[in-house]
C-alpha positions, 0 to 999 in steps of 0.5 A, spaced: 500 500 500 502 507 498 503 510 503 503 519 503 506 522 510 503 529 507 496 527 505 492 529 510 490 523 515 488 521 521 487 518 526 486 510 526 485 505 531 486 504 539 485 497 541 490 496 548 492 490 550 490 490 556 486 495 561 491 496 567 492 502 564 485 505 566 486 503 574 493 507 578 498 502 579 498 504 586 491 500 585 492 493 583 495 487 585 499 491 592 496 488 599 499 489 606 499 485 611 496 488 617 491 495 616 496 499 619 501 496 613 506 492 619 506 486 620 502 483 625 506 479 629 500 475 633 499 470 627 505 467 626 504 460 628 497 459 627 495 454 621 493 457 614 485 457 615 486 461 622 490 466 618 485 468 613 479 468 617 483 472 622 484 477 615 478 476 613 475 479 620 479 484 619 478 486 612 470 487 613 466 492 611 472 493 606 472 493 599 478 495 596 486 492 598 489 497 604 493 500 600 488 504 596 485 507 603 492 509 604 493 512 597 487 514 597 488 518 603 494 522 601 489 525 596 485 532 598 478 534 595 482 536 588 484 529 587 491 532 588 497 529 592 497 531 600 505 534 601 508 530 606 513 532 612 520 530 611 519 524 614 513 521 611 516 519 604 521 515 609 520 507 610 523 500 611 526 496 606 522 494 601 517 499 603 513 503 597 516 509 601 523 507 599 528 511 596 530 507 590 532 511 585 532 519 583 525 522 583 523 523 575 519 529 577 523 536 576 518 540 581 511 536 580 507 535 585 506 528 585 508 522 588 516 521 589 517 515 583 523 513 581 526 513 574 525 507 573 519 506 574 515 505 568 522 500 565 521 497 572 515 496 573 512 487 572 507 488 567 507 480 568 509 479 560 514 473 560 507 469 562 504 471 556 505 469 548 508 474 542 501 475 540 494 473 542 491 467 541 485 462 543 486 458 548 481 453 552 480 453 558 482 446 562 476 447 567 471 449 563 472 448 556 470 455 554 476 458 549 478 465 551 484 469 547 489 469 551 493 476 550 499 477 547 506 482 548 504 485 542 499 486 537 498 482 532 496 483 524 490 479 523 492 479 515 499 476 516 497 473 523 504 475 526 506 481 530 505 488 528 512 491 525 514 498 526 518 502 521 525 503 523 525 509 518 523 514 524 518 517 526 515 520 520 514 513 517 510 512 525 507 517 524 504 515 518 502 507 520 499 510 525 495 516 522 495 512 514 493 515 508 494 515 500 497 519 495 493 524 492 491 521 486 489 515 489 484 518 493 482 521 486 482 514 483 478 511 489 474 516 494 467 516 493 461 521 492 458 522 499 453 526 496 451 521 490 454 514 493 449 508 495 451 502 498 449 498 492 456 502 489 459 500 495 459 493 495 460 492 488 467 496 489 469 492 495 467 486 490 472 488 484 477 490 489 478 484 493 476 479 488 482 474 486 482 468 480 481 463 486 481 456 483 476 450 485 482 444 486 475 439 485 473 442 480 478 445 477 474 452 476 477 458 477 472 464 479 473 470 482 472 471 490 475 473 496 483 470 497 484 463 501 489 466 505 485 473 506 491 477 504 488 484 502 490 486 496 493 493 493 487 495 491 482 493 496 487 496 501 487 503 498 479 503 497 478 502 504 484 506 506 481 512 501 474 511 504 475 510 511 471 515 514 465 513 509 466 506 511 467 502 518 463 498 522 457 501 518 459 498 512 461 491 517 454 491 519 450 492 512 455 486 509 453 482 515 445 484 514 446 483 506 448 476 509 442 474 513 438 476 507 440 472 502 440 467 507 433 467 510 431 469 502 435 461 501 440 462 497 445 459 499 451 462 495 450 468 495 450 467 502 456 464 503 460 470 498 457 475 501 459 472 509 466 471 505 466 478 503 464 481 510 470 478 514 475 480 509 473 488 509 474 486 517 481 483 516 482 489 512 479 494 517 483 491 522 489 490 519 489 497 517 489 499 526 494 494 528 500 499 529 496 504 532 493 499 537 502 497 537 503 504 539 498 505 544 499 499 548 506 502 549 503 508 551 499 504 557 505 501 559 508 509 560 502 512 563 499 507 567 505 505 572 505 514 573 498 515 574 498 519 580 505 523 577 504 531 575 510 531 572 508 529 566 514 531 562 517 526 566 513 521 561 509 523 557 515 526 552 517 523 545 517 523 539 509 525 535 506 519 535 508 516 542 505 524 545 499 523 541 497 516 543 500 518 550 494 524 550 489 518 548 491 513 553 489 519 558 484 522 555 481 516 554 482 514 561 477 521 563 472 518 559 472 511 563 472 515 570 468 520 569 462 515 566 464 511 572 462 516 576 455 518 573 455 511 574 456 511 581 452 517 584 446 514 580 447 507 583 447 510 590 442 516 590 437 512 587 431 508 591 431 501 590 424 499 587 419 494 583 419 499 577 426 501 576 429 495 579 432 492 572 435 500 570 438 501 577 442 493 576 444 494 569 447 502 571 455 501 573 458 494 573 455 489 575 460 485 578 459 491 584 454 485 587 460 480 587 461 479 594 468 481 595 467 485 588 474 486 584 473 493 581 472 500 584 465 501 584 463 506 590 462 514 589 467 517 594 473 512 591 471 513 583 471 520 584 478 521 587 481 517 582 477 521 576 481 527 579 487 525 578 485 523 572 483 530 570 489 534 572 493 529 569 489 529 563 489 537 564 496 538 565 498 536 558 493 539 554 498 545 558 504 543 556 506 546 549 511 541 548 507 536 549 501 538 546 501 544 540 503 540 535 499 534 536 494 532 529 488 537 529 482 533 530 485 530 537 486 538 539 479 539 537 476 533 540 480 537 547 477 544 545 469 542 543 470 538 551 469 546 554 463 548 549 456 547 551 451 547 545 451 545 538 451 551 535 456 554 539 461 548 537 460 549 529 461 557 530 467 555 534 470 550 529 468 555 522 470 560 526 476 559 530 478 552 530 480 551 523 481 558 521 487 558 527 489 550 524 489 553 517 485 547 514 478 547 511 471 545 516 471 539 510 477 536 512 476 538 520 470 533 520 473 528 516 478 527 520 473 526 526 470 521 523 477 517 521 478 518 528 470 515 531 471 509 526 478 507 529 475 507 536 469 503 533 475 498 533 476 499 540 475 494 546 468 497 549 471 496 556 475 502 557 475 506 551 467 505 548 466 511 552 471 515 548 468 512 543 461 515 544 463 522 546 467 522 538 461 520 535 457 525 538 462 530 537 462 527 529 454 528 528 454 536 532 459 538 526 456 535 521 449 538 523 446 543 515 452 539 511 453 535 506 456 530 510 449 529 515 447 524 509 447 517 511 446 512 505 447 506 510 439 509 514 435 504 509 439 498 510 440 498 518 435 503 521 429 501 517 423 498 520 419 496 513 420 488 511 421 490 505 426 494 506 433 493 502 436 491 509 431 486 512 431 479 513 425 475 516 426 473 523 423 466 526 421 463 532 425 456 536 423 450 539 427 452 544 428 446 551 424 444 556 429 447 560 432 453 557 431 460 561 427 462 555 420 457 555 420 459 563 420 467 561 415 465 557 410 461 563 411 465 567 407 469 571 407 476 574 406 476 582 402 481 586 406 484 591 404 480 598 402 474 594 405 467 592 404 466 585 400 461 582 399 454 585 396 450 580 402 445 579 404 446 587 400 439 588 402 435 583 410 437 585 409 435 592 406 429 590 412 427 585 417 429 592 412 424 597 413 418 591 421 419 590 421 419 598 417 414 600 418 409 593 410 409 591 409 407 584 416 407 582 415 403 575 408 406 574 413 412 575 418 410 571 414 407 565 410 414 564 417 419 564 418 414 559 413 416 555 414 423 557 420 423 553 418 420 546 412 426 547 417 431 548 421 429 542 415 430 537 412 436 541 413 443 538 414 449 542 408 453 541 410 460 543 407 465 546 402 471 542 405 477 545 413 474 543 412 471 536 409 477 533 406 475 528 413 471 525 413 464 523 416 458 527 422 455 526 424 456 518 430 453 520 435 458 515 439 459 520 442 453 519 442 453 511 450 455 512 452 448 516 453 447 523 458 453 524 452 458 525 447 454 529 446 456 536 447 453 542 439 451 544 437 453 537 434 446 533 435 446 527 428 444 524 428 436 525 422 435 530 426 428 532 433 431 534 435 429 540 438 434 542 438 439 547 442 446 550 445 442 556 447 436 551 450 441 546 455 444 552 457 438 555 459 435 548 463 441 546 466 442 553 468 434 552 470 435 544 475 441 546 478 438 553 479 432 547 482 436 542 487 439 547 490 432 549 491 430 543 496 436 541 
């Protein structure tokens, strides 16, 4: 792919291999021994099992580990560090108080961290592979990817490569472009385009001469290794702002489409056409996400450091993605706020019970819950994360010079109103930068469709405040058009996205069958008791050994008149759609939901029997290699 470090780009993808970046070091994985932090020399002697039921009185009423209360404390309203005595940054060998080394910070108000501490720090790296990979867990079955040290390519499936040509050719990995006449040769007309032209551009571009080795038929179709092309390369590299994960969800529609209408071939090329546009889309982000997972490696083991020259310096690129990874980290914590102080303030009732349960994370309700949930603690740390933040953006050689859509997504942060954004960009902004409101918004919208390729969990909130910012901007322009409105937003089941959709014979004893039986309890009541009787009479019979084989041979029967049995679904959940067309299942067994039947009245199969059998295959499978 050309590549032009002059053409105007932008910014393309931040998905960081971990999410520690997002919680202070002094945070995670630090335990003290005693509240105090000494050591409590009662224990010693007494077995195991006494030592962690003696911590675990110690630690009630307690949520987080000793050492966040006590850094916690050294905080004041501000978020800002509380200037110690002579003495108090003085500990015992081994202690975070230590002096280990020259302190980073040249007159900063943050806490004393060596200058080794961002090379030092155990980031746990030499337990995980070069890149990520799917591995199955051995208890459970269930694959999981296990993260890489780096970022991996997914059209070469090797590690990403930075250039060793310098930090101009960095910085055009990072923020990738075309030449001016391949933009020519490629950009579409926003004004005219529709999607039909989109995907037919996609198809000439990516299509190689495949040929069938049983048939010996060459045909035209995406490559067998998913190695893009040149050209595809530069189409969607030219229109990536136009593109994105809105192209990615029409090629999946078009997908289900042609699938529900039967035609099983136009299925299949269209499913295969939509995962090569994501390994295109994904290959294209790879050397950001590289770059901002070293960022997270600078800026999370310093959180709580105001000196941010001391680690934050560096050539563009590694100053831009350092001022994303904080940014971002804003947008975490503060929506964890919001979260917060509507959880705490808000009265538990019948009526808002589901929207008080699905505000925050629900892993708050764990009873030793993992994250920093409450108010008073969330709070502190979106401070710091503010100054920190702030404290950049006032920093000119850290910030004057970075690309021109981050700097505005900073400025439009302090401009409340729609109207008054778009007069300070045609007005102020751009003038100052030098560059066309044009440009301006198309490189938000570059920037909104890299972070579509983030992780949700911790940059999803980023996200949103970009797309939002992209839709204000955009508001009286020619760029308000949207050719993707009929295809992913249109309710009409004509419409030239719409599939039909259909209801399943779902198991006896999925959670779906019981939603739908049952039945709403009043307040002060038990709820129905029609089959009340008939349980406690099976219980007396199991118990006492009454009628056994009777018993035995009507669950026989039982059994043969479920297999034959279809599920009637409930009026209000079928809508009218019909049941169990089985054209989900029309691509084979790779697409077949767990639970779902694929239309065989006599399939034997059940939920809990496709999850045992799967577990059983994988846990087979990692034996034998």
């Amino acid at each position: 792919m050309r590549i032009s470090i002059l053409s105007y780009v932008t910014l393309s993808s931040i998905l960081l291999s971990e999410v520690s970046a997002f919680v202070p070091s002094q945070l995670r994985g630090v335990t003290t021994t005693s509240i105090d932090g000494s050591i409590d020399t009662a224990l010693f002697g007494v077995n195991r099992r006494a030592r962690r039921n003696n911590k675990q009185m110690q630690e009630q009423g307690k949520s987080r580990p000793d050492s966040f209360y006590d850094t916690m404390s050294e905080m004041d309203d501000d978020g800002k560090k509380k200037k110690k005595g002579k003495n108090m940054g003085k500990g015992k060998k081994g202690t975070q108080g230590q002096d280990n080394g020259p302190s980073s910070g040249g007159g900063g108000e943050g806490p004393g961290i060596s200058s080794g501490s961002v090379a030092d720090a155990d980031t746990g790296d030499n337990s995980r592979p070069a890149v990520s990979k799917i591995v199955i867990d051995e208890a459970t079955g269930i694959e999981r990817i296990q993260q890489g040290q780096y970022v991996m390519d997914v059209a070469t499936r090797k590690a990403v490569q930075l250039s060793d040509l310098g930090p101009q050719y960095r910085m055009a990995q990072m923020f990738p472009g075309v030449p001016p006449e391949i933009r020519d040769e490629y950009r579409v007309d926003w004004n005219t385009v529709e999607v039909p032209q989109l995907v037919e551009t996609l198809r000439k571009v990516a299509y190689v001469p495949v040929t069938d080795e049983e048939t010996g038929e060459t045909k035209m179709t995406v490559p067998e290794n998913n190695k893009p092309t040149d050209q595809a390369l530069d189409f969607v590299t030219a229109n990536r702002d136009l593109l994105g994960p809105r192209m990615s969800k029409v090629l999946g529609r078009l997908k289900l489409r042609a699938q529900s209408q039967m035609d099983k071939e136009g299925a299949i090329e269209m499913r295969k056409l939509w995962k090569h546009f994501m390994v295109i889309d994904e290959s294209l982000t790879a050397p950001f996400r590289q770059m901002l997972s070293d960022a997270e490696g600078k800026v999370g083991p310093n959180f709580g450091n105001l000196d941010l020259k001391a680690f934050c310096s560096g050539e563009l690129y590694e100053r831009t993605a350092n001022y994303l990874v904080l940014k971002g980290m804003v947008a975490h914590w503060e929506k964890k706020v919001r979260d917060a102080e509507y959880a705490e303030n808000t009265d538990e009732t019948r009526s808002n019970f589901l929207d008080v349960l699905m505000v925050g994370d629900p892993k708050r309700y764990l009873p030793e819950p993992p994250v920093i949930f409450r108010y008073n603690e969330v709070v502190r740390i979106t401070l710091m994360a503010q100054n920190m933040t702030s404290i950049f953006v006032d920093t000119p050689e850290l910030y004057d010079d970075l690309p021109a859509e981050v700097r505005f997504v900073q400025a439009a942060s302090n401009i409340k109103g729609g109207t008054a954004l778009r007069q300070y960009m045609v007005q102020e902004f751009c003038p100052a930068e030098e560059i066309t409101p044009e440009a301006l918004r198309e490189g938000l919208r570059r920037l909104n469709v890299a972070l579509s390729n983030m992780q949700i969990d911790p940059y999803g909130d980023l996200k949103n405040v970009v797309a939002r910012l992209c839709e204000a901007v955009s508001v009286g322009t020619d760029d308000e058009r949207d050719p993707y409105i009929p295809y992913l937003y249109n309710l009409d089941k004509d419409g030239p996205g719409s599939f039909e959709t259909y209801t399943f014979n779902h198991d006896r004893q999925s959670l779906v069958r019981f939603l739908d039986s049952a039945k709403e309890i009043q307040q002060g009541g038990i709820g129905p008791t029609s089959g009340l009787f008939d349980q406690l009479s099976n219980e007396a019979t199991n118990l006492f050994g009454f009628g056994q084989k009777a018993d035995q041979k009507a669950e026989e029967e039982k059994k043969k008149a479920i297999k034959k049995e279809v599920y009637k679904v409930p009026d209000r959940r079928a809508c009218g759609r019909p049941h169990n067309t089985g054209w989900l299942s029309l691509l084979g067994d790779e697409e077949l939901g767990v639970g779902m039947s694929s239309g065989d009245p006599d399939e034997d199969v059940y939920e809990s029997d496709n999850w045992r059998e799967i577990i059983s295959q994988r846990q087979r499978i990692g034996v034998s290699k």
